[in-house]
RODOGU-421558 format. One line per field, with one value per residue (C-alpha): chain; x, y, z. Coordinates in steps of 0.2 Angstrom, whole numbers, m for minus. Last residue first. Layout:
<nodes>
c: [A, ...] .
u: [X, ...] .
v: [Y, ...] .
w: [Z, ...] .
</nodes>
This chain:
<nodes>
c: [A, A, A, A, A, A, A, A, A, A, A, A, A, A, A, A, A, A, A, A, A, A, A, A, A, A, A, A, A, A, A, A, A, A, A, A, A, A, A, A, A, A, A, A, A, A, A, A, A, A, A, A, A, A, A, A, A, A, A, A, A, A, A, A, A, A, A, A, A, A, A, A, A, A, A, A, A, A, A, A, A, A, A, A, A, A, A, A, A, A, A, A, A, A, A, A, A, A, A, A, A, A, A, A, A, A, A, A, A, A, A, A, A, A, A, A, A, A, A, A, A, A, A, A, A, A, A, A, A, A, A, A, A, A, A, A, A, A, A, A, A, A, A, A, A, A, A, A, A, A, A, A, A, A, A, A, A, A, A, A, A, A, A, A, A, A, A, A, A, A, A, A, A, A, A, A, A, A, A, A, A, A, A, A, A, A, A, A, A, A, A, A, A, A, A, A, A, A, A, A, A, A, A, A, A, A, A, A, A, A, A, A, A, A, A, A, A, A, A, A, A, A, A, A, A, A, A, A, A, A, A, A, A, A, A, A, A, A, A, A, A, A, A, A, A, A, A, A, A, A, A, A, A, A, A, A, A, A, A, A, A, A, A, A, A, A, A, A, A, A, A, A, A, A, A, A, A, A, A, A, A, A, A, A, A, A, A, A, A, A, A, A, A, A, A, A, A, A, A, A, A, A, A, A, A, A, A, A, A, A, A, A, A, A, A, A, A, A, A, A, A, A, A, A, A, A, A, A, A, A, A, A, A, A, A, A, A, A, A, A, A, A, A, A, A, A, A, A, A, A, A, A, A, A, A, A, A, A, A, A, A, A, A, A, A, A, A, A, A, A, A, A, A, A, A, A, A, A, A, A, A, A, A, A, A, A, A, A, A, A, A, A, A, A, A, A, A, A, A, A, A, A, A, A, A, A, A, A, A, A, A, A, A, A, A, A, A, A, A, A, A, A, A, A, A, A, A, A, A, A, A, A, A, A, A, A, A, A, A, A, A, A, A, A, A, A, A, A, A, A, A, A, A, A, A, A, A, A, A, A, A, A, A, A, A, A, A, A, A, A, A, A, A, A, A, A, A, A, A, A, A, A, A] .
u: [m176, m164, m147, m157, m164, m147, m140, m151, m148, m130, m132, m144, m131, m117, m127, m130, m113, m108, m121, m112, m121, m123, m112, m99, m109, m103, m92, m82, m86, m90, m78, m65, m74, m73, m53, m46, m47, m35, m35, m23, m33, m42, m40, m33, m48, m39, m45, m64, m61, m56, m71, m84, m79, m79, m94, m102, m95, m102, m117, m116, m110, m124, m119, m110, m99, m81, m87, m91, m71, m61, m71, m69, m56, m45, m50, m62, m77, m67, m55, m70, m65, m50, m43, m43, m36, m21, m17, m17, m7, 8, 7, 10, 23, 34, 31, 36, 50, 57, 55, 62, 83, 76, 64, 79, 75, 57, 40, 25, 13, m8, m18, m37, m56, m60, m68, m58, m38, m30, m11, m1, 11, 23, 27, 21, 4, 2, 5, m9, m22, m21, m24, m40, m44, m39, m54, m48, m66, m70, m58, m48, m42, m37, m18, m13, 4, 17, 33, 26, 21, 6, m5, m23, m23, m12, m19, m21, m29, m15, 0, 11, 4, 12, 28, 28, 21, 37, 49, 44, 43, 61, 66, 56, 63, 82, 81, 74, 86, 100, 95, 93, 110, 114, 105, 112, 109, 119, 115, 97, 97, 104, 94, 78, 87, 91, 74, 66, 78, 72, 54, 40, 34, 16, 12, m3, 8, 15, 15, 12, 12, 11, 18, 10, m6, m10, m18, m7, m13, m7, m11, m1, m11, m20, m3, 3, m9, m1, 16, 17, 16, 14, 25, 19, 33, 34, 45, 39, 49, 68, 71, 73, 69, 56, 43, 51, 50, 35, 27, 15, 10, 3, m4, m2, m13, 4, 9, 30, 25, 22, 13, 20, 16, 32, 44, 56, 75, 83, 83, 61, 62, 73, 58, 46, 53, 54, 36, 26, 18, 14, 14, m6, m6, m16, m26, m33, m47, m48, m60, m50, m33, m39, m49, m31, m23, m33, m27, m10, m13, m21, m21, m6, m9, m2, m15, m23, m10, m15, 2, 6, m11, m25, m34, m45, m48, m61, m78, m93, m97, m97, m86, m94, m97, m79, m74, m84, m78, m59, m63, m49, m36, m41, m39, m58, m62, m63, m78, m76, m80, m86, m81, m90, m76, m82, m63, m60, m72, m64, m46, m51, m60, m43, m31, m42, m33, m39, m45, m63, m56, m55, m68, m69, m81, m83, m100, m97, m86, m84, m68, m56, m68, m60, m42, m47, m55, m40, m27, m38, m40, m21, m17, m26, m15, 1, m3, m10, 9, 17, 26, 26, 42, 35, 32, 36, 36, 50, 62, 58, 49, 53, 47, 61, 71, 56, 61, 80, 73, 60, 76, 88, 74, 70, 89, 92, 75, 82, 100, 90, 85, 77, 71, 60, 52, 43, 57, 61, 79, 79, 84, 95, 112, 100, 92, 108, 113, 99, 99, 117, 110, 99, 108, 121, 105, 98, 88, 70, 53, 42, 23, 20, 23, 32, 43, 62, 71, 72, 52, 50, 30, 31, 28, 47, 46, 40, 59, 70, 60, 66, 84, 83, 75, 91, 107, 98, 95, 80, 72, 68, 47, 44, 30, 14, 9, m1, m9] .
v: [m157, m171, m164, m160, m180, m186, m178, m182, m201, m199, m189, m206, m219, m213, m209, m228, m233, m221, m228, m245, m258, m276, m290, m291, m284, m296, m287, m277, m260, m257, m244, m257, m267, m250, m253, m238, m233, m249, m251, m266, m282, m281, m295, m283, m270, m254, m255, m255, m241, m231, m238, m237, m219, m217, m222, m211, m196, m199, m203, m185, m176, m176, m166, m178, m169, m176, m191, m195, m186, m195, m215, m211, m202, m217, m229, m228, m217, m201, m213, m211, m195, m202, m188, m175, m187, m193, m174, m170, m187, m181, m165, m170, m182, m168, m156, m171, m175, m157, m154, m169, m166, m151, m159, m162, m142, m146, m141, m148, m151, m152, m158, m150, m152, m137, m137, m153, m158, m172, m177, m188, m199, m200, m216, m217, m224, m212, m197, m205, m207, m189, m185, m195, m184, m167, m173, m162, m158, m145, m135, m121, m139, m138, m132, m131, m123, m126, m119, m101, m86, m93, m85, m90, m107, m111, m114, m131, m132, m129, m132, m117, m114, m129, m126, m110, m114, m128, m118, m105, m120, m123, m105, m105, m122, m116, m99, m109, m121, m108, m97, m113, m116, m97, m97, m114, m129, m143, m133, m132, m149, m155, m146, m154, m171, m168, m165, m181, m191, m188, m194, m187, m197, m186, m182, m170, m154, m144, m157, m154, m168, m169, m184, m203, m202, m188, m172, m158, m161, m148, m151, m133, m127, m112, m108, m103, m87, m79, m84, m71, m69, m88, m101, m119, m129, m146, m162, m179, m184, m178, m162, m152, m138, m137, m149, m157, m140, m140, m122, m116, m99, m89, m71, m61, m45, m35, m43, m41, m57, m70, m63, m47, m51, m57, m49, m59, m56, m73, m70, m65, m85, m88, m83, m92, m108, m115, m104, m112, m128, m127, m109, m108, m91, m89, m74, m71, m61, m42, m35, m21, m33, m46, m39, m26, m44, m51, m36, m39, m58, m57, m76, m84, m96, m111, m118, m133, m130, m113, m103, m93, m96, m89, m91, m82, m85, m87, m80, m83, m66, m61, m61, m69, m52, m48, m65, m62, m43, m51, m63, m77, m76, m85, m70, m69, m69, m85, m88, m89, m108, m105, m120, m123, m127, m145, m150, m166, m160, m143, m149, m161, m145, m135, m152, m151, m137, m122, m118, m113, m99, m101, m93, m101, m103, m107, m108, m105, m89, m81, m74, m90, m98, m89, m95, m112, m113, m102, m118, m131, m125, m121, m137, m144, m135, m140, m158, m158, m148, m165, m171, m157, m143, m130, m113, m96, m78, m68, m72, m59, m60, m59, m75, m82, m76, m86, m100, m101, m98, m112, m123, m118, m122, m141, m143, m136, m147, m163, m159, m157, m175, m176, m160, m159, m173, m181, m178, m194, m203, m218, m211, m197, m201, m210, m196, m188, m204, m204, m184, m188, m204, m194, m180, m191, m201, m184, m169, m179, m170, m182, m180, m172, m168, m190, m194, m187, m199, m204, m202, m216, m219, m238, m252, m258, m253, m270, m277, m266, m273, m289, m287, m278, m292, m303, m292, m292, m311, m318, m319, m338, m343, m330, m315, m315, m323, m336, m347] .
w: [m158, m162, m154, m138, m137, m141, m128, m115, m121, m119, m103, m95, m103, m96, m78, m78, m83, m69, m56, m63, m72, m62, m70, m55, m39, m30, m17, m32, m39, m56, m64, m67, m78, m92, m92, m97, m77, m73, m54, m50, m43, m26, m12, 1, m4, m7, m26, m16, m8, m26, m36, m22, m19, m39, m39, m26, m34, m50, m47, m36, m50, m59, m73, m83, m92, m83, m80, m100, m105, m94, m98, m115, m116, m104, m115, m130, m136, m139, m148, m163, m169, m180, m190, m178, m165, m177, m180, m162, m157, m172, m165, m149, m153, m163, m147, m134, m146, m146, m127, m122, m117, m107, m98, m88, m78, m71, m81, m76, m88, m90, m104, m105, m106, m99, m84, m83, m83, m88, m84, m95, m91, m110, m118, m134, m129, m115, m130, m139, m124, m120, m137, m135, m119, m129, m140, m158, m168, m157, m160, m148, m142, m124, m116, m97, m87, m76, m74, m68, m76, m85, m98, m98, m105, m118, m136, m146, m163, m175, m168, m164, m150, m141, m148, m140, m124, m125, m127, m117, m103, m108, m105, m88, m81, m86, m78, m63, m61, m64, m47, m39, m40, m39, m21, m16, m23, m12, 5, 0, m5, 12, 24, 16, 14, 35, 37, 27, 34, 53, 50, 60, 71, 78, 62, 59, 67, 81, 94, 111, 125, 144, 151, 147, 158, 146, 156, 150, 131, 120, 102, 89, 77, 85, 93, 75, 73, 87, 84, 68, 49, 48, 40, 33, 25, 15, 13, 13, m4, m4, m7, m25, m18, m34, m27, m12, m4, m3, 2, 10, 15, 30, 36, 21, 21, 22, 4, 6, 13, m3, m20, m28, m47, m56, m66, m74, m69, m63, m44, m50, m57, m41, m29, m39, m39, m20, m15, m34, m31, m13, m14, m5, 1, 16, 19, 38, 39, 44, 32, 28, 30, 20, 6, 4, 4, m9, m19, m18, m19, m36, m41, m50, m66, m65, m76, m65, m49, m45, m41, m32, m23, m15, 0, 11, 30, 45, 38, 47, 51, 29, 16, m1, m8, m8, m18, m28, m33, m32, m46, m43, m58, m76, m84, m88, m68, m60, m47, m27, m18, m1, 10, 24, 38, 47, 51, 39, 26, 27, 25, 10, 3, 5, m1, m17, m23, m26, m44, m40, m27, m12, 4, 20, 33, 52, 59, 77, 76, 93, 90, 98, 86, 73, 78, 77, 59, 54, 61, 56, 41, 39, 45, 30, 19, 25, 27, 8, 5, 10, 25, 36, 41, 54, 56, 64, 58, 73, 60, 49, 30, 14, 6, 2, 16, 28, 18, 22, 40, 39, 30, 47, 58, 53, 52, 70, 76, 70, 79, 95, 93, 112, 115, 100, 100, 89, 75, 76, 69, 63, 44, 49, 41, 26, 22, 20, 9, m1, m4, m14, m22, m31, m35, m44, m52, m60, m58, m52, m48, m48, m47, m63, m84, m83, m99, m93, m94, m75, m75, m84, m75, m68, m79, m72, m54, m46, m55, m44, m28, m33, m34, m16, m9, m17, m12, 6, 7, 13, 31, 35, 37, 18, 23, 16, 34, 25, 40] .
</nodes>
């Protein structure tokens, strides 16, 4: 039998040898080419939060009482937080390994806290921009999730949002800010909503709670958002975003402890000793704490101060040289480091400039409802800002000029899913698409390669459901543009 595993162990120097190579088609985020996922400073900083990972790296966080030391660094960065956000230390929290984990436990924590009120139909209301982590979260805790309108700025429509509360209503969300166009939603008057109709409001700063308090350090006026909002029960924040931690570091902290004991497992029965756990991961790796601790120790208050002085002035920079291209126009008007831009004409395909930039060596993000390129800005774009403007315009003018890319790669395949208006073809197939590139025997998913989008286990050679709902909006289409 084929163990994938070599019958002698192989040489350390050598293993790591290899693992450099895996890397090498890889988004360059080192220099500066990717607008998300990564949020890189340099190789000194790098190496720094390696080797306090590292100090830690066997060490679980499963226990409190057992690596006390875990537990200091895990409370020293929920109290540097809770400064952040302006709020006492008798709020409470925990450190998880992503903001999806954050969010979810949320759900599960408002879900909870309203059956303790007699709610047995949980709901929750968020606006259309909300993360996906909120409707993962209330698939995997059966919380209906009520999805509010945006009003012309771009923010949550508060009006909806009213109308939409009712018995079953367990929390309200918004964010600081939305991750599509970083724009921030009314939390001030969410939180009136909130405290009049008394619900729960959590403010998902998963993006935004390690930036936007250094943007207001840094004298831009900002829209009241975190704590110092009375209707604020709970925010979350990764600090591996803009706190410059290592990967698997994010915090959720409530107003009071009240709210946090509908998050916390007890079981007092377990054959193994009673157990409580305070969040999704029952290990919780010791590393990821002590980079956490580490980066706000090396960054400080005027560390971070500077990063995000630099962040805003580049983004500017880049709005500005956005805008200045003819066609292209900022969506709604961001205060963060992130933001989108779509054609203001319809003969630009912002999927096919999508393509363009990839080709010259940029990771690109799409957005949909609109059509629409996406960047998140972090301190070493910097060193890019003019190229990624002279490449865009390049790709924008190419795109005008040549129409047909909307039918080829990524366009193609982005912009079709996106219209089509049976979203259910299209959820199925991309469920078979994405389970199936988990198969062990599946080959690299390539989404500018139309093969990928029909789904193994012999059904090489049949036409997709997506093919098929392709086809179907192509002809409808057709059939309108002809009458």
């Amino acid at each position: 039998m084929n163990y994938n595993a070599p019958e002698k162990g192989r040489p350390f120097e050598e293993i790591l040898k290899e693992l450099d190579t895996f890397g090498v088609n890889d988004p360059d985020y080192k220099n500066a080419r990717t607008w998300s996922l990564v949020y890189y400073l340099n190789e000194e900083y790098t190496n720094f939060l390696q080797d306090a990972y590292g100090k830690y790296f066997s060490a679980n966080g499963l226990n409190p009482t057992a690596f006390k030391s875990l537990k200091r660094l895990e409370k020293e960065v929920l109290r540097f937080t809770a400064d952040l956000f302006h709020v006492d230390y008798s709020a409470c929290g925990v450190m998880t390994s992503c903001g999806t984990e954050s969010c979810m436990l949320a759900v599960k924590t408002y879900r909870d806290h309203g059956r303790s009120r007699g709610i047995k139909k949980p709901e929750m209301i968020i606006p259309e921009t909300a993360h996906v982590a909120w409707d993962k979260g209330a698939e995997y805790f059966t919380v209906k999730v009520r999805r509010a309108p945006l009003a012309e700025d771009w923010r949550v429509d508060i009006k909806a949002v009213e109308k939409m509360i009712n018995k079953n209503t367990v929390m309200i969300l918004g964010a600081a800010p939305e991750y599509p166009h970083g724009i921030i939603d009314p939390i001030e008057e969410l939180g009136e909503l909130a405290l009049k109709h008394k619900i729960p409001l959590h403010v998902d700063a998963c993006v935004g709670g390690y930036i936007l308090p250094f943007i207001e350090k840094a004298g831009k006026e900002l829209p009241l958002w975190d704590f110092r909002v009375e209707g604020v029960t709970s925010i979350s924040a990764d600090i591996h975003k803009y706190g410059f931690a290592a990967k698997g570091a994010s915090c959720i902290i409530y107003r009071n402890v009240d709210y946090f004991k509908h998050q916390v497992f007890v079981n007092e029965s377990w054959p193994g000793g009673v157990f409580a756990s305070p969040a999704f991961l029952g290990t919780r790796p010791g590393g990821a704490y002590a980079a956490a601790w580490a980066a706000v120790q090396a960054n400080g208050i005027e560390g971070y101060t500077a990063l995000a002085k630099r962040t805003i002035e580049i983004t500017e920079a880049l709005k500005k040289g956005i805008t200045s291209i003819d066609g292209l126009e900022i969506i709604g008007e961001p205060k963060a480091s992130l933001f989108a831009y779509r054609s203001t004409s319809p003969n630009i395909n912002m999927f096919s400039v999508g393509d363009l930039m990839e080709a010259k060596g940029w990771h690109i993000d799409r957005l949909q409802k609109p059509d629409a390129l996406h960047a998140m800005v972090t301190a070493p774009h910097e060193k890019v800002v003019e190229q990624y403007i002279a490449d865009l315009k390049e790709c924008v003018a190419y795109a005008k000029s040549h129409p047909e890319l909307a039918d080829e790669g990524q366009a193609a395949t982005y912009g079709m899913i996106s219209h089509i208006p049976l979203r259910g073809m299209v959820r199925k197939q991309v469920l078979d698409m994405f389970a199936d590139s988990y198969r062990l025997d599946a080959e690299e998913l390539d989404l500018s390669d139309s093969s990928s989008m029909t789904p193994g286990s012999g059904q090489e050679g049949k036409k997709s459901i997506v093919d098929k709902a392709i086809s179907w909006y192509v002809r409808k289409k057709s059939a309108k543009a002809s009458k």
